[in-house]
BABANU-386862 format. One line per field, with one value per residue (C-alpha): residue number from 1; x, y, z; residue in three letters. Coordinates in steps of 0.02 Angstrom, whole numbers, plus 50000, padded with zeros to 5 digits. Each point is the difference from the previous one (the first is absolute). Last residue first. Layout:
pos = NUM;...
x = X;...
y = Y;...
z = Z;...
code = ALA;...
This chain:
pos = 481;480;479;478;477;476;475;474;473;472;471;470;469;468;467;466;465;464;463;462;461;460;459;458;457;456;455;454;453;452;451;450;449;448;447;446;445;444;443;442;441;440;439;438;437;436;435;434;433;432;431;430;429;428;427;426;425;424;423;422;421;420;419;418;417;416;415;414;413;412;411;410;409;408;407;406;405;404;403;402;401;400;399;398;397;396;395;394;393;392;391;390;389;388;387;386;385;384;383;382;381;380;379;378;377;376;375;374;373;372;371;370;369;368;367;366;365;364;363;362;361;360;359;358;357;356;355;354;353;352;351;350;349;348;347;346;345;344;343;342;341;340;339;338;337;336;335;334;333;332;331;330;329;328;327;326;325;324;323;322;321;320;319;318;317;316;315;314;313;312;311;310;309;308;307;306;305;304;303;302;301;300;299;298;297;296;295;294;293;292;291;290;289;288;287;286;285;284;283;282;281;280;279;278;277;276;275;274;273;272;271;270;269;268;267;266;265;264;263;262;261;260;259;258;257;256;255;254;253;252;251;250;249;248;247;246;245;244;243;242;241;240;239;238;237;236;235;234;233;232;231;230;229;228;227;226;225;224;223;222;221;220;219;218;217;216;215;214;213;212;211;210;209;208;207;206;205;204;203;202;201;200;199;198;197;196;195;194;193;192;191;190;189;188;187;186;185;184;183;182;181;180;179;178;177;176;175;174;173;172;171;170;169;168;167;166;165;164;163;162;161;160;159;158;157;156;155;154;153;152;151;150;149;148;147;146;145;144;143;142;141;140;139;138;137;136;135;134;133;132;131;130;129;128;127;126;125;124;123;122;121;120;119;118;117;116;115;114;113;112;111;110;109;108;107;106;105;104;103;102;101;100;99;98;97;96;95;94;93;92;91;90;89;88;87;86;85;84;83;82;81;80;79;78;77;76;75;74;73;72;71;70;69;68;67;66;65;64;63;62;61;60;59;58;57;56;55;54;53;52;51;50;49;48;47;46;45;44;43;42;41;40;39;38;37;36;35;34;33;32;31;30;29;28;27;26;25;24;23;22;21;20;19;18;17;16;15;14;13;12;11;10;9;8;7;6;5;4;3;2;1
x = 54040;50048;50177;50024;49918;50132;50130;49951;50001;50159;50094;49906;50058;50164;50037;49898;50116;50037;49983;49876;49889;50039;49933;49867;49912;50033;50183;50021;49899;49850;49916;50153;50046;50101;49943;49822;49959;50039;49892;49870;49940;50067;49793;49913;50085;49966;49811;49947;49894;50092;50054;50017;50119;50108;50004;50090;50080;50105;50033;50083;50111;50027;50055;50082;50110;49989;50012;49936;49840;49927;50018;49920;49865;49999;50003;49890;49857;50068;50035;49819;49946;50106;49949;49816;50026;50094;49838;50023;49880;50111;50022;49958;50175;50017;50169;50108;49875;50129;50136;50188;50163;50126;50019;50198;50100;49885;49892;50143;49938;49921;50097;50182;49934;49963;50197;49989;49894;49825;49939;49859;50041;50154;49954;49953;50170;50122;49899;50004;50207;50011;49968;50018;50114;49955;50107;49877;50006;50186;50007;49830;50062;50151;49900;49907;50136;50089;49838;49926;50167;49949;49827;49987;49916;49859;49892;50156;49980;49845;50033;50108;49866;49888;50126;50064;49806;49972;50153;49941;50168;49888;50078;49980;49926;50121;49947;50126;49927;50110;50135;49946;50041;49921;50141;50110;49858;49973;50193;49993;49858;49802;49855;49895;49899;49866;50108;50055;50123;50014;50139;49989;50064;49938;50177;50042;49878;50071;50189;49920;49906;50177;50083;49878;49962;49995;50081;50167;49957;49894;50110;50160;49884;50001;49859;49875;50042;49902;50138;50122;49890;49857;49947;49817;49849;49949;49994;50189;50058;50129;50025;49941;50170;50076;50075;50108;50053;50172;50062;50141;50133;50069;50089;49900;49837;50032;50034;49839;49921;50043;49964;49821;50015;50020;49808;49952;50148;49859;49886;50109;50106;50071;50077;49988;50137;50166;50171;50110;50070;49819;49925;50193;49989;49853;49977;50171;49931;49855;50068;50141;50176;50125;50151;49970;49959;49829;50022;49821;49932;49818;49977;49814;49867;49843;50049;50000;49786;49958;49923;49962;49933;49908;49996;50021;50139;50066;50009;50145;49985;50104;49925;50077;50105;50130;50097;50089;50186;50033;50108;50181;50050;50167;50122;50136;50132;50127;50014;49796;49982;50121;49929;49823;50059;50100;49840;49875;49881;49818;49934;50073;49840;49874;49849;50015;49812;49977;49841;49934;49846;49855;49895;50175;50128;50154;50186;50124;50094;50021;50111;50103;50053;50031;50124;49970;50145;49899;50072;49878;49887;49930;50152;50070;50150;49923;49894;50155;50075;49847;50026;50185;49940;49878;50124;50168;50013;49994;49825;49978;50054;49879;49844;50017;49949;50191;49951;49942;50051;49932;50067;49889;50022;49997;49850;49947;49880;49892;49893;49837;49961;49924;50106;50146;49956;49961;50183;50102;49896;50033;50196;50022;49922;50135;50065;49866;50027;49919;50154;50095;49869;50085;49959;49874;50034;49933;49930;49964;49837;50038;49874;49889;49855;49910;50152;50035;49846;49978;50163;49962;49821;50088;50145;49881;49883;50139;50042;49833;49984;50138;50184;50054;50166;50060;50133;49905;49902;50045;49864;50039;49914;50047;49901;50088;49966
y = 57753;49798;50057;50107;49871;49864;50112;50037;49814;49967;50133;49928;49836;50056;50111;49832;49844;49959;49794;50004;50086;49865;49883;50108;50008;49820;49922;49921;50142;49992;50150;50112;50185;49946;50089;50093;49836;49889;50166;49977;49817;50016;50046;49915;49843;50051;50008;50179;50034;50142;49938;49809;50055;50124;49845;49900;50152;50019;49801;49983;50159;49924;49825;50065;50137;50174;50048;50172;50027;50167;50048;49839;50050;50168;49925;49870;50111;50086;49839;49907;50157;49977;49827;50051;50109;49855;49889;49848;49862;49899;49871;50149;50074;50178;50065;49928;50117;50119;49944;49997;50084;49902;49980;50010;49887;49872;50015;49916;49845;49876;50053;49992;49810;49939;49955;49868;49903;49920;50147;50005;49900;50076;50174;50074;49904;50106;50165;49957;49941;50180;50104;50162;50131;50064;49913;49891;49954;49905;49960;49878;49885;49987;49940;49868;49872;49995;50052;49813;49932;50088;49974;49812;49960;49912;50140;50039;49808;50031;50155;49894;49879;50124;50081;49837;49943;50169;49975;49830;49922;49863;49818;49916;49806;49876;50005;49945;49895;49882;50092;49975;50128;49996;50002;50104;50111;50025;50053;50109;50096;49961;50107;49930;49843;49886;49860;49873;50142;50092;50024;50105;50155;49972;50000;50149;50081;49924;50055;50203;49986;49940;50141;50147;50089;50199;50019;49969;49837;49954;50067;49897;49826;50055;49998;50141;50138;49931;50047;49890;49851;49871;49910;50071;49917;50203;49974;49986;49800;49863;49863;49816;49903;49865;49858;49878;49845;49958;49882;49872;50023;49858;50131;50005;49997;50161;50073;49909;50084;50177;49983;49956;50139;50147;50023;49979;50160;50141;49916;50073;49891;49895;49862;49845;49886;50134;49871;50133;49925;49941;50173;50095;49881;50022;50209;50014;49919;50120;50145;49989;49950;50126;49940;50164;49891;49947;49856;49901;50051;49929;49862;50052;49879;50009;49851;49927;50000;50071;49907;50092;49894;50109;50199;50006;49871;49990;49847;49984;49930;49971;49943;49904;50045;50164;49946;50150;50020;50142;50117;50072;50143;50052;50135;49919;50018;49885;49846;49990;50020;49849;49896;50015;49965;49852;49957;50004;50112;49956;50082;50159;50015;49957;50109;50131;50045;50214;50087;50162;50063;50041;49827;49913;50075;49932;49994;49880;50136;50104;49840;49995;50188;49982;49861;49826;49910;49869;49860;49873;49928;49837;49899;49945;50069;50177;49958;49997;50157;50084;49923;50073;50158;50047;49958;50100;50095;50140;49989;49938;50171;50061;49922;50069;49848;49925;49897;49821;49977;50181;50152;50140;50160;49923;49900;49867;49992;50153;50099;50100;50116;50116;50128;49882;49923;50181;50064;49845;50007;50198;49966;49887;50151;50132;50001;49927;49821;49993;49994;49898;49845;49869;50085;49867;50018;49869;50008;49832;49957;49856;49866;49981;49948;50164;50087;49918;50036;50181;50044;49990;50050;50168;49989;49991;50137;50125;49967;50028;50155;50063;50019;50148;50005;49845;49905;49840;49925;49809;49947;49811;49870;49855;49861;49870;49823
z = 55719;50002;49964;50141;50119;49921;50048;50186;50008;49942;50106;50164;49952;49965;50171;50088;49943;49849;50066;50103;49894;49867;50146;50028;49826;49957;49925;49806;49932;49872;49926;50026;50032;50145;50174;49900;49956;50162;50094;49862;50043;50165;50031;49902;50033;50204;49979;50032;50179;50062;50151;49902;49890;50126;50107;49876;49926;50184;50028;49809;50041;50181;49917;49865;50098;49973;50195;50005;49913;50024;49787;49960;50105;49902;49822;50029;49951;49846;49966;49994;49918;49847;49998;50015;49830;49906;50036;50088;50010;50087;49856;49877;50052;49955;50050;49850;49900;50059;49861;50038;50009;50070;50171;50072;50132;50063;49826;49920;50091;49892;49842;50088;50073;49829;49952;50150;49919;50025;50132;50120;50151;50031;49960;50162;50079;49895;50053;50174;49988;49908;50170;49910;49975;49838;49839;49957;49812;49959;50196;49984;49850;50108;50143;49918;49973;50154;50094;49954;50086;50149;50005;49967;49828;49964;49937;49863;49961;49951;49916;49871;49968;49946;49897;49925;49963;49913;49906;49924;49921;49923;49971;49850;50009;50030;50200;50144;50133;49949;50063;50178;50119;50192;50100;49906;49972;50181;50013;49868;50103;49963;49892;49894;50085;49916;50076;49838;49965;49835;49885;49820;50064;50192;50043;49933;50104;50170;49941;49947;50192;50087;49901;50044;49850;49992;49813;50022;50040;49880;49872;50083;49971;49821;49874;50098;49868;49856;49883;50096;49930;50049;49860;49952;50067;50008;50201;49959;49977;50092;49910;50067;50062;49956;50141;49928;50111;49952;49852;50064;49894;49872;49914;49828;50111;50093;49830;49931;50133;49986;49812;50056;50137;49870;49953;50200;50024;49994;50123;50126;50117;50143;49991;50131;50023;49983;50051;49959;49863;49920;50019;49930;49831;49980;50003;49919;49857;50007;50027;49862;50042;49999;49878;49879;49870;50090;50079;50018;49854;49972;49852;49967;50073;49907;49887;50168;50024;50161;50169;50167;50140;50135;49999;50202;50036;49841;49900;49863;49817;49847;49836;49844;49846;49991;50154;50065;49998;50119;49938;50031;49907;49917;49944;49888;50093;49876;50113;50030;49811;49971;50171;49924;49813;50066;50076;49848;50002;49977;50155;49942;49879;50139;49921;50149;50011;50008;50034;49927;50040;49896;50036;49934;49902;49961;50068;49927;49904;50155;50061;49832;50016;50193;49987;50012;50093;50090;50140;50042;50137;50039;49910;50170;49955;49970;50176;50095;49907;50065;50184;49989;49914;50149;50141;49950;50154;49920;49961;50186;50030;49888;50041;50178;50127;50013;50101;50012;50190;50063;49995;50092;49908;49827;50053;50118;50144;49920;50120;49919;50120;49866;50046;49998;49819;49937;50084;49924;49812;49993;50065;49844;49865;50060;49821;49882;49911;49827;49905;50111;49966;50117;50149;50087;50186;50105;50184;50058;50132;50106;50036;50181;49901;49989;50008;49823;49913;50106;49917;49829;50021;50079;49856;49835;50097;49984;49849;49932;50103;49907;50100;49901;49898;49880;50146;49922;50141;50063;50149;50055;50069;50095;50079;50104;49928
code = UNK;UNK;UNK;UNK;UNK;UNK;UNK;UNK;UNK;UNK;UNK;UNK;UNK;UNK;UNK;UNK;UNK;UNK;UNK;UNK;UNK;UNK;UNK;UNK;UNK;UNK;UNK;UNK;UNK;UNK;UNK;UNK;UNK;UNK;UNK;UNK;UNK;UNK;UNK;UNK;UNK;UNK;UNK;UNK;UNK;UNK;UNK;UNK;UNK;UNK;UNK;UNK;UNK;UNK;UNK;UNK;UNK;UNK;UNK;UNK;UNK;UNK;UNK;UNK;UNK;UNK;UNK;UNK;UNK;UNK;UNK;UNK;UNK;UNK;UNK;UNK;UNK;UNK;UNK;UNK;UNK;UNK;UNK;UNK;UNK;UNK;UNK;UNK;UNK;UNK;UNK;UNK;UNK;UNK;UNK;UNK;UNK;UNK;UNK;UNK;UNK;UNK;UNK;UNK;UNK;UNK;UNK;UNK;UNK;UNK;UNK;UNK;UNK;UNK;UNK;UNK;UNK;UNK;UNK;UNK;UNK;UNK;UNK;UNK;UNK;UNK;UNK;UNK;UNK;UNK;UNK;UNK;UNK;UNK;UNK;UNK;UNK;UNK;UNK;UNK;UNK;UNK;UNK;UNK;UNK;UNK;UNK;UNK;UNK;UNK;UNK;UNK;UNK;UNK;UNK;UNK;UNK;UNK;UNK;UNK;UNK;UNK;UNK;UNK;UNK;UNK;UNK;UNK;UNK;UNK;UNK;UNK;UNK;UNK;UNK;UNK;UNK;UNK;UNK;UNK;UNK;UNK;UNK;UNK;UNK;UNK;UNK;UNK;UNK;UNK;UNK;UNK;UNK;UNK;UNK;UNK;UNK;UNK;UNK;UNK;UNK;UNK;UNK;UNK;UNK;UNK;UNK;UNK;UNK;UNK;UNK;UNK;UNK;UNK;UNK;UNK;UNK;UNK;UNK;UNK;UNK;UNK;UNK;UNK;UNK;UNK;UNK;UNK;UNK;UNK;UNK;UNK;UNK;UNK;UNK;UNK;UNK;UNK;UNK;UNK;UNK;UNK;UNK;UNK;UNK;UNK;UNK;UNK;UNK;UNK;UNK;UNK;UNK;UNK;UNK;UNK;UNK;UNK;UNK;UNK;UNK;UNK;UNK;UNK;UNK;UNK;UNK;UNK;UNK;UNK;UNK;UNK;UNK;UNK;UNK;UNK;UNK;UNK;UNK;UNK;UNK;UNK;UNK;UNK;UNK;UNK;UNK;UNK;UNK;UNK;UNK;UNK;UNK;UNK;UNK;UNK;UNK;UNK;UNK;UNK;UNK;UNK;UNK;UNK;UNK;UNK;UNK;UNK;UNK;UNK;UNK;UNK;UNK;UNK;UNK;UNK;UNK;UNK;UNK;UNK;UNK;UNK;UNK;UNK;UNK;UNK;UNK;UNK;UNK;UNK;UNK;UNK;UNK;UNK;UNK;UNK;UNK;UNK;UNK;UNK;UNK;UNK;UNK;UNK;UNK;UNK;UNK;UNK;UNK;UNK;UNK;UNK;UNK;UNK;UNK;UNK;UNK;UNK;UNK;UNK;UNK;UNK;UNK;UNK;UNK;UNK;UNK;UNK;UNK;UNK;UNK;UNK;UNK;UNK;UNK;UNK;UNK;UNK;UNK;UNK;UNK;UNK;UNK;UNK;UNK;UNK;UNK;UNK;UNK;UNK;UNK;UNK;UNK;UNK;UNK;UNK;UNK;UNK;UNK;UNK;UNK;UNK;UNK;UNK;UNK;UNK;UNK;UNK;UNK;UNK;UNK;UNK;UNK;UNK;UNK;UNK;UNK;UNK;UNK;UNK;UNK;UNK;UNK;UNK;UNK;UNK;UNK;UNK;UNK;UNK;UNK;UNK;UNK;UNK;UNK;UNK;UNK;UNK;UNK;UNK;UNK;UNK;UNK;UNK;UNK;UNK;UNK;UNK;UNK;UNK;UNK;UNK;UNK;UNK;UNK;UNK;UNK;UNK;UNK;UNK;UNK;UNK;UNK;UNK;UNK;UNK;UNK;UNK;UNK;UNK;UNK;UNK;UNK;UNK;UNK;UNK;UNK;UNK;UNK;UNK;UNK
């Protein structure tokens, strides 16, 4: 049996992180076998559907490298895959109608007044059980309110006696009593199916063998089932997964600011390290590794791996990851990202490649870099105790000493480069008997008004040049006075 798997997003907005992991784990499943991946559009619910929201899921799926074999852009033999052209197409009320005759589902003309009258109370919220009035309808009254317009619904006719159960792949066999099983619309009067007939009906057409989705939908699946069941369908392979939670074990949300896979992005994160951290929400490998390409995971994925327990969105963990893959990056494509971050603070003619490769090491996101390096262009105002260093014994007098010294051989120095710069001091230390900590210790100070600096005394030397340096540490004499 070939394995395929399908991602189907509601054209809603953002792409949430939630969504996002739903078509990774989607995709490794069948990749990992050599399946095809399906891209499905679910825009039944026009009132929820945001202009512009279908080119959000096509540029997050191809940021995230996420290739679909089949999809609205890449017809395949079970197409359409947009909910509402298959809408028109008549499919969902001919397999409705087929379960009508069948006797598992009916048709209801309740109005609204008569459907608010069945809701109640329970544990302070309200919930609603259709009490299978239209069930009892005769069929010349069906096919007389049909012929008249009579707006209309089509349930699900739900046993009322009895247990239905499903097994899931990570929360195990799932049973639930049927009196808990309300008779669900599956045309609303509008003729659009609702999500989760469409849902079925779509999975089995399309050939779909392992689903993919959040623990929200276990409480639907029994209904699910006994839809699957009414047809004679093969049921497929359900895969639920654990929730996804704030460092508060709160559900993660817009308001939290790191919900969508756009967010991330936006905010400094590289999309190969936002893909790998997804991952890792609520799936581990059997190798105690963290960090691999898509194509690693691919190789390595096993969905029952996955955990039912609720996964952390650890933003620590993201950030350290993320400057990870920052260290791992090759030059060029690395300046891509960082040298924008550099043009919007240094605006002095300076060699920015030096100042890009000084923070490589030392940054988690791209969005740090203007902190880091500000100093290149301007030093803030700062405190002089930054010139006493206990490590080096360093009193703020002998700093001011140790520059007034190195002023003048500073001053002789021709050829600013790191190397000679780093040569010079070396000697300079051990002439005048001073460790060489102690003695950059207030040069690197007095250059970028800093404690710690992502580049040494020299190198930022190096970079400013002499007129600066000389500038800088005339200044920082001044202010010791």
């Amino acid at each position: 049996m070939k394995i395929r798997t399908r991602f189907a997003p509601s054209p809603t907005g953002y792409m949430h992180i939630g969504n996002l992991r739903t078509a990774l784990y989607a995709y490794l499943i069948a990749k990992h076998e050599g399946g095809d991946f399906l891209l499905r559009i679910e825009d039944t619910d026009k009132n929820r559907e945001v202009e512009g929201a279908i080119d959000v899921i096509y540029k997050s799926l191809k940021l995230a490298n996420i290739t679909h074999d089949e999809g609205p852009d890449k017809e395949g033999a079970v197409g359409p895959y947009v909910q509402s052209e298959r809408v028109k197409a008549g499919i969902y009320m001919e397999y409705a109608k087929k379960l009508v005759e069948s006797g598992k589902a009916y048709y209801c003309f309740c109005d609204e007044e008569r459907l608010n009258s069945l809701k109640r109370e329970v544990n302070g919220e309200m919930i609603s059980m259709y009490d299978k009035h239209c069930l009892s309808l005769s069929k010349e009254e069906v096919e007389k309110n049909l012929r008249e317009g009579k707006p209309f619904v089509i349930r699900q006719n739900n046993p009322t006696t009895g247990k239905t159960k499903f097994t899931d792949v990570i929360y195990g066999e799932i049973e639930v009593d049927n009196s808990e099983l309300d008779d669900m619309v599956l045309i609303k009067s509008d003729g659009y199916p609702t999500y989760n007939f469409a849902n079925v009906i779509d999975d089995h057409l399309m050939g779909i063998t392992h689903v993919v989705r959040g623990n929200e939908y276990l409480s639907s699946t029994p209904k699910y089932n006994r839809l699957y069941e009414a047809f004679g369908w093969e049921v497929p392979i359900y895969i639920h997964c654990p929730p996804i939670t704030d460092e508060n074990h709160k559900k993660l949300s817009k308001r939290s600011g790191s919900a969508s896979f756009e967010d991330l992005v936006n905010k400094g994160y590289l999309t190969e390290c936002i893909v790998n951290f997804v991952a890792l929400l609520g799936w581990s490998p059997s190798e105690n590794v963290e960090i691999f390409s898509l194509d690693e995971m691919i190789k390595i994925f096993d969905y029952k791996r996955i955990s039912k327990s609720p996964a952390v969105f650890d933003i620590v963990k993201l950030n350290w990851m993320n400057g990870e893959y920052i260290k791992k990056m090759d030059f060029n494509e690395y300046l891509k990202f960082a040298m924008p971050e550099i043009d919007k603070i240094i605006f002095k003619n300076y060699d920015k490649n030096k100042i890009a490769n000084f923070v490589k090491t030392r940054i988690e996101n791209f969005l740090d870099i203007g902190e880091k390096v500000k100093f290149f262009e301007k030093i803030d105002d700062y405190d002089i105790e930054l010139y006493e260093n206990k490590k080096n014994k360093l009193t703020i007098e002998e700093s001011k000493n140790i520059l007034n010294d190195i002023l003048p051989t500073l001053e002789n120095i021709d050829d600013y480069s790191n190397d000679n710069l780093f040569e010079i001091l070396s000697k300079y230390s051990g002439d005048k008997n001073i460790k060489l900590g102690k003695l950059m210790w207030p040069i690197r100070i007095a250059l970028s008004g800093l404690m710690s600096t992502p580049a040494g005394a020299t190198e930022i030397m190096d970079v400013i040049g002499k007129e600066e340096t000389i500038s800088r540490i005339k200044t920082a004499i001044e202010k010791l006075k």
